[in-house]
KEKEKOL-129144 format. One record per residue (C-alpha): residue number from 1; y, z, x. Coordinates in nm, 3 decimals. Layout:
N
[atom NUM; [Y; Z; X]]
...
// end
This chain:
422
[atom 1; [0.000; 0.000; 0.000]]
[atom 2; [0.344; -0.103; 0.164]]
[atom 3; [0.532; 0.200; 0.188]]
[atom 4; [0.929; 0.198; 0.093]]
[atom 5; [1.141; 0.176; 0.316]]
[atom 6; [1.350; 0.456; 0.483]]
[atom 7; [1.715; 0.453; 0.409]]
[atom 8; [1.905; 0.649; 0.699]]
[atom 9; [2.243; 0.739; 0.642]]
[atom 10; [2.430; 0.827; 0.969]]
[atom 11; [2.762; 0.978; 0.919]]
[atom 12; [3.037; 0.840; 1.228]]
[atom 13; [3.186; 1.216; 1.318]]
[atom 14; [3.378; 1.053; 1.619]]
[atom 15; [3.776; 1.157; 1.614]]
[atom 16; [3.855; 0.914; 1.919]]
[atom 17; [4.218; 1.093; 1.905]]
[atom 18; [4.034; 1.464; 1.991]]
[atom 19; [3.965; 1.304; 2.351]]
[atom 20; [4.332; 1.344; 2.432]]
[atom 21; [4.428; 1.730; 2.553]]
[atom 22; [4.776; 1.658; 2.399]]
[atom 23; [4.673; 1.597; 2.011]]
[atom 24; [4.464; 1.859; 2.057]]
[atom 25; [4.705; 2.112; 2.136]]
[atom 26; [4.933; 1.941; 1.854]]
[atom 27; [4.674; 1.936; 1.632]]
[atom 28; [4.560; 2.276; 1.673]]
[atom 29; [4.926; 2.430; 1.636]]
[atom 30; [5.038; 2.208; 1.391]]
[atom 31; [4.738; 2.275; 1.177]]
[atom 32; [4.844; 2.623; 1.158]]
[atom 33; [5.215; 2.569; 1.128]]
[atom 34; [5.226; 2.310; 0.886]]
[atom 35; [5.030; 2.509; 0.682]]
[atom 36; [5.270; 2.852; 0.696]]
[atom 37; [5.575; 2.574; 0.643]]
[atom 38; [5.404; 2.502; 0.270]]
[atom 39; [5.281; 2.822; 0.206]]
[atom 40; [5.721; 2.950; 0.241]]
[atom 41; [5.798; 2.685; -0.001]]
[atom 42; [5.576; 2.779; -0.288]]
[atom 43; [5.669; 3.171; -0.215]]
[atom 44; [6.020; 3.109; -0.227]]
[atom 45; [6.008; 2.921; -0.571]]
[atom 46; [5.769; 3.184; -0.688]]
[atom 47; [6.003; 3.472; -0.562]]
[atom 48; [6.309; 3.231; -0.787]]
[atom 49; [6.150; 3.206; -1.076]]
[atom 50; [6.008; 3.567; -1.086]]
[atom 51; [6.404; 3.643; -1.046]]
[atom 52; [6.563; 3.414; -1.249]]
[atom 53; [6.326; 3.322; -1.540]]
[atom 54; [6.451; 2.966; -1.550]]
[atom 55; [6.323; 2.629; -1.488]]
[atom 56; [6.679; 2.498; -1.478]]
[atom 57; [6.718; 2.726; -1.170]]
[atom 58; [6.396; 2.644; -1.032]]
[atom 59; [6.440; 2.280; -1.024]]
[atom 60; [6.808; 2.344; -0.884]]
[atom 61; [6.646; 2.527; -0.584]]
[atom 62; [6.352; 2.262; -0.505]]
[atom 63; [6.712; 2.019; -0.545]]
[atom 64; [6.885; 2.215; -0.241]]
[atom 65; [6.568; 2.260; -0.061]]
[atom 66; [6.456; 1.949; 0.046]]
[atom 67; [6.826; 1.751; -0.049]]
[atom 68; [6.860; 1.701; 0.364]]
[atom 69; [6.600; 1.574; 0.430]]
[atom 70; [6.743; 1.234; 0.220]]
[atom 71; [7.083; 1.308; 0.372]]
[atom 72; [6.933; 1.360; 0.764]]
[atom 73; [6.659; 1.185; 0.795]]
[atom 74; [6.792; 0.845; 0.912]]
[atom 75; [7.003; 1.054; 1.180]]
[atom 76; [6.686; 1.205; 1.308]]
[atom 77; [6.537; 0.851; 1.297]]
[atom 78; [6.824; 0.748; 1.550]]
[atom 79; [6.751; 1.081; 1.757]]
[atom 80; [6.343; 1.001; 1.800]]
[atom 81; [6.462; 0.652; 1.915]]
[atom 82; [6.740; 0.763; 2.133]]
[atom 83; [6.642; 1.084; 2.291]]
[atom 84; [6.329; 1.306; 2.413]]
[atom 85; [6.123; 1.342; 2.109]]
[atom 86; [5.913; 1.630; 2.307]]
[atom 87; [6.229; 1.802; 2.346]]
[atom 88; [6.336; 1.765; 2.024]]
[atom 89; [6.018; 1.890; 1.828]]
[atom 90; [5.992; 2.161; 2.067]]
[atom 91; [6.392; 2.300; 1.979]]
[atom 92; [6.308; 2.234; 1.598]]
[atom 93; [6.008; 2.471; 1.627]]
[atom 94; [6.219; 2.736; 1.747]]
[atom 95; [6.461; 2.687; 1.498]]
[atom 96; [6.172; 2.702; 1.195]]
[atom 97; [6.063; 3.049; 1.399]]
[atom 98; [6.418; 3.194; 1.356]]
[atom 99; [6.463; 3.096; 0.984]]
[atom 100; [6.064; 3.167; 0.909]]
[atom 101; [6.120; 3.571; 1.054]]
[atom 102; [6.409; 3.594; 0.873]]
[atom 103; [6.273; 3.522; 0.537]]
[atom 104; [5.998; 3.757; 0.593]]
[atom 105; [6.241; 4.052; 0.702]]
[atom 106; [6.456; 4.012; 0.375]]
[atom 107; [6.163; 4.012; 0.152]]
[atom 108; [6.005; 4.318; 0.303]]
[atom 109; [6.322; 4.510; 0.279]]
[atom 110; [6.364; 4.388; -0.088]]
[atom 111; [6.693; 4.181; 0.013]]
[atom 112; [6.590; 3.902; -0.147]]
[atom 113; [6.781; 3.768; -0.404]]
[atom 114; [6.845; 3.392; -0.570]]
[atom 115; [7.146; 3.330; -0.335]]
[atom 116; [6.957; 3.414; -0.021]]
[atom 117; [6.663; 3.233; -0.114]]
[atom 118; [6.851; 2.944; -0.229]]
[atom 119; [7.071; 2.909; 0.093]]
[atom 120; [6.772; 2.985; 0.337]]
[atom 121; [6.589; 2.709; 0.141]]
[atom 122; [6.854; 2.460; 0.198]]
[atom 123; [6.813; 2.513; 0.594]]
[atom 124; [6.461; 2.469; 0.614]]
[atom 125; [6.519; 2.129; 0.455]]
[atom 126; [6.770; 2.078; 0.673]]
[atom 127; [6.548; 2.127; 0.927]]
[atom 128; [6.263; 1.937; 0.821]]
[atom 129; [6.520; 1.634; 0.711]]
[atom 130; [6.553; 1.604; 1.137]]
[atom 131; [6.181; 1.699; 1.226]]
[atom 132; [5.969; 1.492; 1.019]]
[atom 133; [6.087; 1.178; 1.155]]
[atom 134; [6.054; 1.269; 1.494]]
[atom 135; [5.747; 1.430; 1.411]]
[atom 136; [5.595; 1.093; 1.333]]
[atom 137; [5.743; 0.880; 1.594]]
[atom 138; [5.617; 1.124; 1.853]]
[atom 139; [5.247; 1.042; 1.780]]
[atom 140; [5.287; 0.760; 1.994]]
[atom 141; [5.416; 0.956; 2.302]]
[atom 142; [5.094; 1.203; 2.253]]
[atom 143; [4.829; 0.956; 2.299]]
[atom 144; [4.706; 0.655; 2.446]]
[atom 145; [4.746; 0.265; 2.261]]
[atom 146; [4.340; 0.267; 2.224]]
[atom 147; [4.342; 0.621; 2.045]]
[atom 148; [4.654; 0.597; 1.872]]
[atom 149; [4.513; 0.404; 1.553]]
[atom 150; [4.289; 0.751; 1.450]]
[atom 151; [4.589; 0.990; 1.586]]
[atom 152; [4.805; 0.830; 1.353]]
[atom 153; [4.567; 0.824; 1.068]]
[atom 154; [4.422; 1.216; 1.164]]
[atom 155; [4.804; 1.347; 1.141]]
[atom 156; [4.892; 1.217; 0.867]]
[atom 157; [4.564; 1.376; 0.697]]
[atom 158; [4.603; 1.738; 0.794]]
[atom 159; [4.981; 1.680; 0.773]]
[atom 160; [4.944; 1.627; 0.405]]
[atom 161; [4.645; 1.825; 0.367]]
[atom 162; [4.876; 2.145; 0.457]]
[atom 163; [5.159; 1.983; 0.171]]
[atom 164; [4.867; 2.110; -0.069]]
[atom 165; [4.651; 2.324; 0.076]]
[atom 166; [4.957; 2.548; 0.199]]
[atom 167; [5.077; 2.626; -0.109]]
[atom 168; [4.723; 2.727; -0.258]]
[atom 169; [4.665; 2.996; 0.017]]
[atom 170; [5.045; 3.105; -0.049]]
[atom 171; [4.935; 3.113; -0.396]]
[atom 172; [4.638; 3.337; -0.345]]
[atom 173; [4.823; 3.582; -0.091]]
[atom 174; [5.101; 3.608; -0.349]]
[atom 175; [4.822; 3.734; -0.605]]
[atom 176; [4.664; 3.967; -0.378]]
[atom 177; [4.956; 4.096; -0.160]]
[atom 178; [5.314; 3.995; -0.173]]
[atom 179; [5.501; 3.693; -0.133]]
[atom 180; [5.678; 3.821; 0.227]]
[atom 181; [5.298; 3.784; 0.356]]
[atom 182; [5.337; 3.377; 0.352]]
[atom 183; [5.697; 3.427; 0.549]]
[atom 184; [5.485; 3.623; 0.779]]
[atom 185; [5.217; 3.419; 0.842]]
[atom 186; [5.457; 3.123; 0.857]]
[atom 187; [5.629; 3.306; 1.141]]
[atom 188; [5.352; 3.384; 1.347]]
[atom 189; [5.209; 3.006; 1.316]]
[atom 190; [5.553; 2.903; 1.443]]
[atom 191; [5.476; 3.099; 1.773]]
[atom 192; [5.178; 2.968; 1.811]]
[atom 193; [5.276; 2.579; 1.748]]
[atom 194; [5.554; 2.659; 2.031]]
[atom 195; [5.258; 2.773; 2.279]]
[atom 196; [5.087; 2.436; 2.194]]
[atom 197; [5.379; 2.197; 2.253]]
[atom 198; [5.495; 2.382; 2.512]]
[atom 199; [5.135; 2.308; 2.701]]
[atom 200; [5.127; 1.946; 2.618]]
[atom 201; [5.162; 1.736; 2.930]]
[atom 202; [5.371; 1.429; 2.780]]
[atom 203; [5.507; 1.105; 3.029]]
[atom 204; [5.859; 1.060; 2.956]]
[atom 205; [5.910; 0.710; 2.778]]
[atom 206; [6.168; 0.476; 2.900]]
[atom 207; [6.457; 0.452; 2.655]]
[atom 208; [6.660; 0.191; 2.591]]
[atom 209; [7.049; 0.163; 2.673]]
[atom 210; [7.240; 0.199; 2.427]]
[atom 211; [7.522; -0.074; 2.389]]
[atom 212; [7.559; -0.024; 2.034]]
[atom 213; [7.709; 0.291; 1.796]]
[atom 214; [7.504; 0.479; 1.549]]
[atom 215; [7.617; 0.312; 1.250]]
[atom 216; [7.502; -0.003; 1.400]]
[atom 217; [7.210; 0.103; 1.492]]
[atom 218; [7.120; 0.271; 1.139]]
[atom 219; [7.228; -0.054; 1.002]]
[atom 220; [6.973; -0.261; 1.224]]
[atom 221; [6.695; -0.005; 1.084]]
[atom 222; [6.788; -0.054; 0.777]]
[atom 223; [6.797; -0.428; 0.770]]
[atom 224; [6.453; -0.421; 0.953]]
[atom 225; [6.279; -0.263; 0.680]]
[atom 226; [6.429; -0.432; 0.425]]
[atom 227; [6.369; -0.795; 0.503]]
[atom 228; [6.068; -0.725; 0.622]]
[atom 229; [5.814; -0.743; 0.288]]
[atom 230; [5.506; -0.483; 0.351]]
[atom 231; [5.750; -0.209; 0.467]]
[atom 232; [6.006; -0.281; 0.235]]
[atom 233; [5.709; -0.208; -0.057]]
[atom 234; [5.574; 0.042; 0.100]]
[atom 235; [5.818; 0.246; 0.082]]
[atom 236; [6.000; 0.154; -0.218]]
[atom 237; [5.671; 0.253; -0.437]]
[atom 238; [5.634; 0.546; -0.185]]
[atom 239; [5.976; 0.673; -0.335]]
[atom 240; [5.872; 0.598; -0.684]]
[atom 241; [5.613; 0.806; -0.669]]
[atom 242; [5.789; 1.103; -0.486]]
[atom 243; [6.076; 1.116; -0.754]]
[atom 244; [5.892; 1.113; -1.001]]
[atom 245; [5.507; 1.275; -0.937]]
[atom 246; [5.518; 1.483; -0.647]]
[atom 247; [5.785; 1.729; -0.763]]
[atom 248; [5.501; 1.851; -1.042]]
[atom 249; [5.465; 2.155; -0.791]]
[atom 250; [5.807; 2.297; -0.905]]
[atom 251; [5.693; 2.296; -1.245]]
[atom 252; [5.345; 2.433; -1.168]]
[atom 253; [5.494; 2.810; -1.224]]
[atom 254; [5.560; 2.704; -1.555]]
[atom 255; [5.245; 2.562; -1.631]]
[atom 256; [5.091; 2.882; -1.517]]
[atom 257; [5.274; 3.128; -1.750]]
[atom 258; [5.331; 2.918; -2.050]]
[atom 259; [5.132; 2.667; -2.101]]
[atom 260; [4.755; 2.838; -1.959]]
[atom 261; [4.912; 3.155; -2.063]]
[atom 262; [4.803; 3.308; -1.688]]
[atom 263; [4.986; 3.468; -1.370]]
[atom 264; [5.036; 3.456; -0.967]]
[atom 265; [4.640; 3.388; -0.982]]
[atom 266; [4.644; 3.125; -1.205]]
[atom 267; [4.897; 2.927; -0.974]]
[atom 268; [4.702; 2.986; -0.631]]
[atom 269; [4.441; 2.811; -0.863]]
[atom 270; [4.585; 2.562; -0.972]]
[atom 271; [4.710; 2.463; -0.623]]
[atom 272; [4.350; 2.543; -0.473]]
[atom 273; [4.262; 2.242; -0.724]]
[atom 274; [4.513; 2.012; -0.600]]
[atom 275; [4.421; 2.114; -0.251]]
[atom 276; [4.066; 2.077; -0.313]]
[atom 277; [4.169; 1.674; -0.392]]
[atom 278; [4.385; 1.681; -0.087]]
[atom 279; [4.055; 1.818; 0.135]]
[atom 280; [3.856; 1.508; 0.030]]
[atom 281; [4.140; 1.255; 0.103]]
[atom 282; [4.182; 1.369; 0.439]]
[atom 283; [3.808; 1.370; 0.543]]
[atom 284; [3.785; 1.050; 0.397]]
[atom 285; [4.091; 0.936; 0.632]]
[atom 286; [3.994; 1.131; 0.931]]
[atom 287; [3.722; 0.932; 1.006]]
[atom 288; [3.855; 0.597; 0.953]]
[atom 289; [3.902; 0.347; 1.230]]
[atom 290; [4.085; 0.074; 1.082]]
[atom 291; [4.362; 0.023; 0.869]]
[atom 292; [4.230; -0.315; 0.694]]
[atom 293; [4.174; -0.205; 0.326]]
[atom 294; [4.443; 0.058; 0.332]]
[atom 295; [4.687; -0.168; 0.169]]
[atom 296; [4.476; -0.133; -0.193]]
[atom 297; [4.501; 0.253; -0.177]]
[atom 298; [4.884; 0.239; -0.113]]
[atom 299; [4.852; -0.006; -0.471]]
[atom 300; [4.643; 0.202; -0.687]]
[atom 301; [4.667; 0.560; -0.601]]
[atom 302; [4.994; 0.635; -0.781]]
[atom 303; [4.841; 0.512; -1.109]]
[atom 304; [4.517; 0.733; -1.024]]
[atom 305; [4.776; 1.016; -1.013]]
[atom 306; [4.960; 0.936; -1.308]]
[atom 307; [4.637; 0.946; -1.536]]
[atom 308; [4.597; 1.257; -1.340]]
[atom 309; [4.964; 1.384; -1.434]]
[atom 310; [4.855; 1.320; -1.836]]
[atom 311; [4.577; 1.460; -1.816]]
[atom 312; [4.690; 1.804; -1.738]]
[atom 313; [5.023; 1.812; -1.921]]
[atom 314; [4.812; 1.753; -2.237]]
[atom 315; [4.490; 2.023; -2.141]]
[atom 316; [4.520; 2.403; -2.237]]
[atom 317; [4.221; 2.433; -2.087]]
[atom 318; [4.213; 2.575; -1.742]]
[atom 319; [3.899; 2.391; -1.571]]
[atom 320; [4.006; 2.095; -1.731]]
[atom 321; [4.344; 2.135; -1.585]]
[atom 322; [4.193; 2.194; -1.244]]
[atom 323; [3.983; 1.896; -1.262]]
[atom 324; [4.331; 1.694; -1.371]]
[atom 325; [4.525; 1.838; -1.015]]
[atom 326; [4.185; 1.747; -0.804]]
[atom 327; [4.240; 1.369; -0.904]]
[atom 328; [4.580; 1.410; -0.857]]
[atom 329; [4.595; 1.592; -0.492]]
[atom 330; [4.349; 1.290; -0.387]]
[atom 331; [4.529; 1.044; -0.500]]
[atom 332; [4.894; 1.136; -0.362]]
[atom 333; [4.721; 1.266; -0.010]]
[atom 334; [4.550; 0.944; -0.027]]
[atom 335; [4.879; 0.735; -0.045]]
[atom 336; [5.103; 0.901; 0.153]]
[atom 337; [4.903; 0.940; 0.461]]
[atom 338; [4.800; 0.546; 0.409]]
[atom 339; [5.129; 0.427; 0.367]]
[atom 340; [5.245; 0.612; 0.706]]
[atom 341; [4.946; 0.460; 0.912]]
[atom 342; [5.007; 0.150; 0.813]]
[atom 343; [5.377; 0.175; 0.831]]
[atom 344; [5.343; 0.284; 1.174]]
[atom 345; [5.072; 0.028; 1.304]]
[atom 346; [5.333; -0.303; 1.190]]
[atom 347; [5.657; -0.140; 1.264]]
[atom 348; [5.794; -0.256; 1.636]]
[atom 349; [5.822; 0.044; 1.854]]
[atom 350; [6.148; 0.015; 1.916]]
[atom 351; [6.233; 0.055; 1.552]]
[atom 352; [5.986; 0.324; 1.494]]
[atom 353; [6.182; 0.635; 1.463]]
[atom 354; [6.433; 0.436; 1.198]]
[atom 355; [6.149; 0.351; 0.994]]
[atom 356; [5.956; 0.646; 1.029]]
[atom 357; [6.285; 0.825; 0.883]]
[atom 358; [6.279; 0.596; 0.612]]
[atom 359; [5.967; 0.692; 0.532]]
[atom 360; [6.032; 1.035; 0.515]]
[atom 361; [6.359; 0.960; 0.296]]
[atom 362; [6.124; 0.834; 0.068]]
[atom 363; [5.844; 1.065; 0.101]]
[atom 364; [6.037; 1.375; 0.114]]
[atom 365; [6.430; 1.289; 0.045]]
[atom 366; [6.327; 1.140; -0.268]]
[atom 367; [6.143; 1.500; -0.379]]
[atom 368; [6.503; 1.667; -0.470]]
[atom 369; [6.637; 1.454; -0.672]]
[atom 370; [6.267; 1.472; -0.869]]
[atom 371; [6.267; 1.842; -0.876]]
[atom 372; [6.628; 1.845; -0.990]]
[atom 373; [6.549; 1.583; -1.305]]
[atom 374; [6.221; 1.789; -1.318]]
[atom 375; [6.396; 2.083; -1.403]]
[atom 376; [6.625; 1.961; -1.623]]
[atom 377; [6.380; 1.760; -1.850]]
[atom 378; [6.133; 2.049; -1.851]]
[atom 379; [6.462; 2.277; -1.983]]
[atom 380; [6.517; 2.068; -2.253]]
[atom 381; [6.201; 1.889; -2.314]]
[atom 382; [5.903; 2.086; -2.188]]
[atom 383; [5.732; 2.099; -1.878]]
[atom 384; [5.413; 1.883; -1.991]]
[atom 385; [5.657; 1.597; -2.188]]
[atom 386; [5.822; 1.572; -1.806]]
[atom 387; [5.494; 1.543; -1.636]]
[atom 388; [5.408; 1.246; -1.876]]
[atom 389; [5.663; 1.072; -1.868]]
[atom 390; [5.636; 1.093; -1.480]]
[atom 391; [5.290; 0.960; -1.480]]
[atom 392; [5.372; 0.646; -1.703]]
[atom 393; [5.624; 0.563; -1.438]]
[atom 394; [5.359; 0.620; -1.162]]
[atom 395; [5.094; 0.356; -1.363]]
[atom 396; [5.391; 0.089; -1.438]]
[atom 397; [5.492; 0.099; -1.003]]
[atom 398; [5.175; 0.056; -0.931]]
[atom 399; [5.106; -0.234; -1.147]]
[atom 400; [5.382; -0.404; -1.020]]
[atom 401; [5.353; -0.300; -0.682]]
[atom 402; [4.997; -0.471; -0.681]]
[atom 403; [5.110; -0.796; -0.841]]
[atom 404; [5.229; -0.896; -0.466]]
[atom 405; [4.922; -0.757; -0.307]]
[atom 406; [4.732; -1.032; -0.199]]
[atom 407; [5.084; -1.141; 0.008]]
[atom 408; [5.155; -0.836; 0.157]]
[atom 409; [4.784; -0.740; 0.197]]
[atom 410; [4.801; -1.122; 0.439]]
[atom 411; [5.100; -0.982; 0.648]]
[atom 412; [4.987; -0.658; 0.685]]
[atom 413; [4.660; -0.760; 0.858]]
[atom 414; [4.833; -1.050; 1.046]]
[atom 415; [5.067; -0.726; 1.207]]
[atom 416; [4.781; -0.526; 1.263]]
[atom 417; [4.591; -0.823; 1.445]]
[atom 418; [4.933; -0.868; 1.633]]
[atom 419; [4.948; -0.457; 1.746]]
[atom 420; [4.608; -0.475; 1.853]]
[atom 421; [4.626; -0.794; 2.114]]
[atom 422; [4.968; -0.614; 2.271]]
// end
């Protein structure tokens, strides 16, 4: 009797970027830090609306929070391209330290108030409106050309892994201890993210003179990305997305109280959930070694999250609602981190910092302005009503955005063929 044959399934568990002593010191402090730097922003809006009662107050605060990094990033885009970015990350670490230990001594002392979270809030997104660009450009002064296709892919897993896993541990260490315990941990992760960059061992990269001013400059980036098609839709569906779906984690506190009728524990959660998605994006990511294909996730993911987005603004019921924030953690992990891999494998290095900042005006800067219209819709309209009518606008982008897909899915693969011969 012929037997059947074996099927052998062999799982690929090489990270090509883990060979470099550099990403793994970034990697390994960043991993930690990135994760503290989410777990403060869910404890401060926690700590506002425990204070204030008010989603109009909530939504203002998410507004002020992360309002520079739209207004900074394409300065910091200029920096990365101009200056040191090892310098630069290492300063802005420092900074994050100072502000992190001071948010954990007010709240221990019982200092805390709306003002002082409010204002404190506003300069760690003016922080992070300067560091995330550089933050991306500098992956490709950390590694080699041959590893930096999975470095590039691997940080922008665990980057946005933290954006939801952070604020599901903050959620859980607000139920069980206090909110000043995420400001803590977020300060001690800081200390140790400053040990790792500090040990890195990077080659200085020859910058270019500069014969032109900064307005010119911003005004090359800008035309750069703009005439040129895949990064021009990248990012404009990018910033659809972030204004309108990925400020649903300002009105998550709301969701928790009213609508599932819970507390602090029903938030960490419901943020474990979206974490949970955000886990099996980034595995899935992490151990990719090409960018071909990415090009359909960027297209369909935000309409994956917007069925995601209905589906828990109309459930009551909690595992339901948990299942709903799975799909849509996955699916917002999925396309941001594929959007900024393949961003960053057809961009032209010199013009990598601009974009990059672009991309983080749309990924981040577009996030206040969405928790600001949040807010206000959810004050006059309901929390789930806002969340559906943001996931309707998710579906109809990506429907359009895929309409051009076979073009730009043809130029993005002719710029990745043309990044791998350099």
């Amino acid at each position: 009797m012929k037997l059947l044959p074996k099927f052998r399934f062999k799982l690929n568990l090489d990270l090509p970027a883990f060979r470099s002593r550099n990403y793994r010191l970034y990697f390994a402090g960043q991993a930690l830090s990135m994760t503290g730097n989410f777990m403060t922003q869910v404890a401060i809006l926690w700590l506002i609306y425990r204070l204030t009662d008010s989603a109009l107050l909530l939504g203002l605060a998410g507004f002020f929070g992360q309002l520079p990094v739209f207004a900074l990033a394409p300065i910091s885009g200029i920096l990365a391209d101009r200056y040191n970015r090892y310098h630069l990350l290492l300063l802005f670490q420092v900074v994050g330290f100072l502000i992190s230990i001071t948010l954990t001594i007010i709240t221990f002392l019982g200092w805390a108030n709306f003002w002082t979270l409010l204002i404190l809030s506003a300069f760690l997104g003016f922080l992070k409106g300067l560091d995330v660009p550089v933050r991306n450009a500098f992956v490709s002064d950390m590694v080699s050309r041959e590893l930096m296709g999975n470095a590039i892919a691997l940080n922008a897993a665990f980057l946005n892994g933290a954006r939801l896993f952070g604020p599901a541990l903050g959620g859980i260490l607000i139920a069980q201890f206090d909110a000043g315990f995420c400001f803590l941990y977020d300060s001690l992760s800081y200390l140790i993210a400053i040990w790792a960059i500090s040990a890195m061992q990077i080659t200085p990269r020859k910058v270019e003179i500069q014969t032109s001013n900064t307005w010119q400059k911003l005004r090359e980036g800008f035309q750069y990305a703009y005439y040129f098609l895949p990064v021009r839709s990248i990012l404009l569906l990018l910033a659809v997305a972030s204004l309108v779906g990925m400020s649903y984690t300002t009105l998550l506190p709301i969701f928790a109280v009213e609508v599932l009728r819970g507390g602090s524990e029903t938030l960490g959660f419901l943020t474990a959930a979206a974490a949970m998605g955000s886990v099996f994006a980034c595995v899935y990511l992490s151990f990719r070694h090409s960018v071909m294909g990415l090009e359909r996730l960027i297209a369909f993911c935000p309409a994956i999250m917007g069925i995601g987005f209905i589906f828990f603004s109309l459930s009551q019921v909690f595992w339901i609602s948990q299942l709903a924030l799975v799909l849509v953690g996955w699916s917002s992990t999925l396309q941001v981190a594929a959007s900024n891999t393949v961003l960053q494998f057809i961009v032209e290095d010199s013009k990598r910092g601009r974009v990059m900042s672009f991309y983080a005006m749309c990924f981040m800067g577009m996030a206040p302005f969405g928790n600001l219209v949040a807010g206000t819709l959810a004050h006059y309209f309901k929390a789930p009503n806002t969340l559906i009518l943001g996931g309707v606008v998710c579906i109809v982008g990506s429907v359009l955005f895929a309409q051009q897909l076979p073009q730009m899915a043809k130029l993005i693969h002719l710029g990745t063929n043309q990044v791998a011969s350099n």
